[in-house]
Every structure is written in structure tokens, then in C-alpha cells.
N, C-alpha and C positions, 0 to 999 in steps of 0.2 A: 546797407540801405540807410536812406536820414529822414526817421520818420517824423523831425522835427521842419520839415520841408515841405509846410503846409500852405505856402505859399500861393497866391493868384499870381501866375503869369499873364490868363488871358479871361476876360469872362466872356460866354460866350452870347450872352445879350448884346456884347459889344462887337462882335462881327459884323462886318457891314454886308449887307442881301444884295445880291445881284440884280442889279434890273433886268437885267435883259433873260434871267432864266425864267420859266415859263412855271410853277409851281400852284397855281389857283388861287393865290395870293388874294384876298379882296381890296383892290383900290378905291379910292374916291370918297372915303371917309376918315374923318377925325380919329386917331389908335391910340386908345390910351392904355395904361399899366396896368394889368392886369391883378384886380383887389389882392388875390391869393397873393401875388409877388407882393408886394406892399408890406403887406400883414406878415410874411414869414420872417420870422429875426435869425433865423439859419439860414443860409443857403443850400440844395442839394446837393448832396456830394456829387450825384453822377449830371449834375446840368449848368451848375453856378462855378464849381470851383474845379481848377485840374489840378491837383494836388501833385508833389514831385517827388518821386519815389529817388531819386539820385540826381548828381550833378557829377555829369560821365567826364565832360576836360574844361579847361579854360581855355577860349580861344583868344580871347587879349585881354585889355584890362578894364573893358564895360560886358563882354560879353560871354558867356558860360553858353557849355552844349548841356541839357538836360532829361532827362527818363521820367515821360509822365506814368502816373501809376494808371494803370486799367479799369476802367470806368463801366459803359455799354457795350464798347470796346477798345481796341489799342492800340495807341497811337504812337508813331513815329518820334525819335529824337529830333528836338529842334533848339535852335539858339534862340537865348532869353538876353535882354537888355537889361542889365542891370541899372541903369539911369534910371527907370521905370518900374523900376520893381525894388522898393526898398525892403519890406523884409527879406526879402533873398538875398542882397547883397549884405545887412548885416548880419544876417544867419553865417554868412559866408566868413563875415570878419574876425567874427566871433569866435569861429572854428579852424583857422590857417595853422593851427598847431597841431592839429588833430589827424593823427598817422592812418586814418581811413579816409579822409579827404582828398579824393583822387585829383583835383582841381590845383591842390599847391603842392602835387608830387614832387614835381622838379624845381620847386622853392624849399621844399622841408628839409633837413638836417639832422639826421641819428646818430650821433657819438660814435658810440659802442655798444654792444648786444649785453654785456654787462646791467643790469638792472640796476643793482647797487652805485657803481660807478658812474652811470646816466643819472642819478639822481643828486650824486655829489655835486657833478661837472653845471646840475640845474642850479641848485642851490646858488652853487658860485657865482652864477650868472645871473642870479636874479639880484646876489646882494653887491651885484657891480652895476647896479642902477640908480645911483647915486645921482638925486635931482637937483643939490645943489650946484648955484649957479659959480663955478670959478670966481672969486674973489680979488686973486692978485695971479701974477705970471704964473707964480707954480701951483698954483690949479686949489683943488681943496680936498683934505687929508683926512682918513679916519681909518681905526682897525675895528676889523668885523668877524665872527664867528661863525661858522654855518655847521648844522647839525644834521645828520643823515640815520632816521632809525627804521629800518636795524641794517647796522652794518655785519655781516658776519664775520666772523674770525678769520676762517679761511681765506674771505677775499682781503682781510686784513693785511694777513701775513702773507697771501700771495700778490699781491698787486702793491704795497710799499716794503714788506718786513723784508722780501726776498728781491726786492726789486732797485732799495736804496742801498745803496752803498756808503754807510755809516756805523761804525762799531756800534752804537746803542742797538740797531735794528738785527744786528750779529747778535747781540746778546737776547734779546729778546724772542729769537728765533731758534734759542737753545732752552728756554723756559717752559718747563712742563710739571704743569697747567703754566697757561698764560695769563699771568695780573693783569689789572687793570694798570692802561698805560697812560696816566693823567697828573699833573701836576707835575712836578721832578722826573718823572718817566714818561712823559711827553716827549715826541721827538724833535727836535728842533732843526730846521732844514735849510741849511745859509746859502747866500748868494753861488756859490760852487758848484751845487748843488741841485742847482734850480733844473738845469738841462734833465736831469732823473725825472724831474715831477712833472715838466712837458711830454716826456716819454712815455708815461702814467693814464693822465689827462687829458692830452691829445692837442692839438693845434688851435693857436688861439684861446687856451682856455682862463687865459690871464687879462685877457681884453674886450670891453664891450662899448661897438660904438653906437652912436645914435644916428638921426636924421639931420641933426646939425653938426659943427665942425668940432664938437666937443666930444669926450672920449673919455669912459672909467675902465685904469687899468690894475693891475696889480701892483703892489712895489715889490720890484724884485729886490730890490736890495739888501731888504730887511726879512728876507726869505719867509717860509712858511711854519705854522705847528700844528703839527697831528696829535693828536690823543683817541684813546680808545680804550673803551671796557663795556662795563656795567654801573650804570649812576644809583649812588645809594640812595633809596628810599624808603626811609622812615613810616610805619604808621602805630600810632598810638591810639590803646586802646584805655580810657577810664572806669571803665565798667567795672572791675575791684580797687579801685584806688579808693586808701585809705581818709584822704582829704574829701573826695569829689562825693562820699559815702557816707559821711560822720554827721551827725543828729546829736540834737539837746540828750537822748536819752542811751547815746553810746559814752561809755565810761573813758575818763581822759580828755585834756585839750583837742581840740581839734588841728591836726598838721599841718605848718606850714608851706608845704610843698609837696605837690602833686607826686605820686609815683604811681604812673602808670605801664603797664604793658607792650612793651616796643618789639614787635613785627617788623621784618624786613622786605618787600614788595620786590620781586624778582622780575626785572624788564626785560627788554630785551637791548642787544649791544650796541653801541650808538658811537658814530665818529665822529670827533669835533675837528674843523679844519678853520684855522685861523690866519690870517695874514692882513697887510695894510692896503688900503685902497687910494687912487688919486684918480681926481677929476682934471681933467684940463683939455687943452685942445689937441686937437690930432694933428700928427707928426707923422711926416715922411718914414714910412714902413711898416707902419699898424696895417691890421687889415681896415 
């Protein structure tokens, strides 16, 4: 349910009465608003608003079916106009990514059941969003880093270590404990190569287009780098340091330099996936 679907589709002072129904109605004088409406700066739940407990499908692209919630009593599914009902339609906007949103089922896209791996494939995709405008023909150029924490090991070595076919990842898959794989022991993944990390990543995971004819993809050329471990971090404490402690009335110079107490902060594993980006226009075979 989207209890954030608080929405007026209809008020129902705004129904229009039947003339011709017979009700005891009084005619023939002036009807004005009644003080109490006036005066109330809430409306009632069960009289002023129909609040919307769901939005069951999209039936095109002004109109949704929707689930009023139960009020005096309960009421039937009906189609809501979105033209007319602005917070609904950006409550809706707002949400098109959101895997309980039964409205853009058969627009939505899930990778892989991999948790880890859907969040890489996100990152990548968000940092292939690159706003600059194209410049000259060949578009406009940058390398980018995207970080995913926590990566675990296992899906480490099972989804690249066991999966590339490169000596380094041979080696590294015979290491027991497993170091940290950063800097020099970073894997480096060349154009040859590439077709493995599609296999990995899934389709499309190198390319993102927009609404206009322009397009940020990956360079394959210049292939990819993975690293992986544990980032060291430092924390220092001065709480006995001889400098940060020293007084007129402790015996000796005071020291030039701090020695303090260094802790190491145990995170959790983290992958770094790096490669270069290009903007430019779209070409015959992208998606």
C-alpha cells in the first residue's frame, strides 16, 4: 500500500445533485456555505477527502486505475485523470523506480537478483550521467571511479576472480587469506577482455542514453579497473600525548611533535570499479 497517496481525486461537495431526483431538498432560497465548513482548516477524512490506498495499473499516459481506501464505506476501483490531479501524478513521478509500484511494472528493469552486483551495475549508471554538453565531434571525455560498500569477498572472487580469465585473477584466487587488491594488485581489464565483464554486468551496462540524441558510454578501449579490500583507516587518539599534555610545570622542553595513539577502524569491504566515460551523440547500435 502507498500511504503517501493522500491525495483528492474527488471532493465530494463537488458532485454535481441531480435535479430530477426527488430528495426533500429545499428550493427557492439563497444556500450559502455552511460557517462550520468555513471555519474547519482540516477537512474530514470520511466526507472532504477520498484518500488512495493504491494505484492498481496505468491505463495510458494521463490516466491510472486506483484503490480508494474505506471510509463510511467501500468504494469501487476507478480511473483517475491525471491532468487534474497534480499531486498524484508527481507522487507517481517521483516513484517510477520503486519495485512496489505496480503502475510502471512493465516499464521497470531489475539486473540481477545479486544485491551487490545491482548496486554496482547502479552506481555505474548513475556516473554515466554526464551533463556536459559535447564540445567538439568526439564528444567529451572523463575517468570516473564508483565505489560499492560492502562488497563481499565471496561475491568478489566469485563473480570477477573466477570469472576473468587473466593470470592476476589466477593468482589471487590461490591466496589464502585474501589481501587487499588495490593499487599494483588492482586488476586491470584491457579491451580483449571487455566481452568477460558484459558477461558479469549484463547488457547494456556500458551505455546510457538520454531523451535527446546524445549518449554517455563507456570507453571500451581503454578497458576497465577493479580493486578490492579493506580501506585503511586511521584514528588517532591524543589523550596521552606527550606534546598535547605538557604544562609550565612538567619538567623538560615541551615536544615538538605530537605522538599520539593510532587505532585502526575495521570497515567493511568495498570495490572500486573504474573506467573512462564519453559523451557524444548516438550512433547506429547503441541501445
Amino acid at each position: 500500500t502507498f500511504s503517501f497517496f493522500t491525495t483528492m481525486a474527488l471532493r465530494r461537495s463537488e458532485r454535481v445533485r441531480n435535479p430530477a431526483r426527488k430528495d426533500g431538498f429545499e428550493y427557492g432560497h439563497t444556500w450559502h456555505i455552511p460557517k462550520s465548513r468555513v471555519e474547519r482548516k482540516t477537512p474530514r477524512e470520511d466526507s472532504d477527502q477520498w484518500p488512495i490506498l493504491e494505484v492498481v495499473r496505468r491505463v495510458d499516459e494521463d490516466h491510472v486505475e486506483v484503490k480508494w481506501a474505506p471510509t463510511t464505506r467501500s468504494w469501487p476501483n476507478s480511473v483517475v485523470d491525471l491532468r487534474y490531479n497534480k499531486e498524484l501524478r508527481e507522487a507517481l513521478q517521483k516513484n517510477r523506480s520503486n519495485p512496489s509500484m505496480k503502475a510502471f511494472k512493465e516499464q521497470q528493469t531489475q539486473f540481477t537478483r545479486n544485491r551487490e552486483l545491482r548496486a554496482l551495475r547502479q552506481q555505474i549508471y548513475d556516473n554515466l550521467g554526464n551533463r556536459y554538453t559535447p564540445s567538439r565531434r568526439g564528444g567529451n571525455a572523463s575517468t570516473v571511479t564508483v565505489t560499492v560498500v560492502p562488497f563481499s569477498k565471496e561475491n568478489f572472487k566469485g563473480l570477477f576472480l573466477q570469472q576473468l580469465s587473466l593470470p592476476v585473477c589466477q593468482e589471487l584466487l590461490e591466496e589464502k587469506p585474501l589481501w587487499n587488491c588495490f593499487g599494483g594488485r588492482a586488476i586491470q581489464v584491457p579491451l580483449e577482455n571487455m566481452e568477460e565483464v558484459d558477461a558479469i554486468l549484463g547488457e547494456n551496462w556500458d551505455v546510457r542514453t538520454f531523451d535527446t540524441n546524445t549518449v554517455c558510454r563507456v570507453e571500451r578501449l581503454f578497458g576497465v579497473k577493479i580493486s578490492w579490500g579493506y580501506k585503511s583507516r586511521e584514528m588517532f587518539s591524543h589523550g596521552n600525548c606527550p606534546r598535547c599534555n605538557w604544562s609550565q610545570d612538567t619538567d623538560g622542553l615541551r615536544p615538538e611533535v605530537c605522538t599520539p595513539t593510532v587505532t585502526y577502524m575495521v570497515g567493511e569491504p568495498e570495490l572500486h570499479f573504474s573506467f573512462s566515460r564519453r559523451r557524444g551523440r548516438w550512433m547506429k547500435g547503441l541501445m
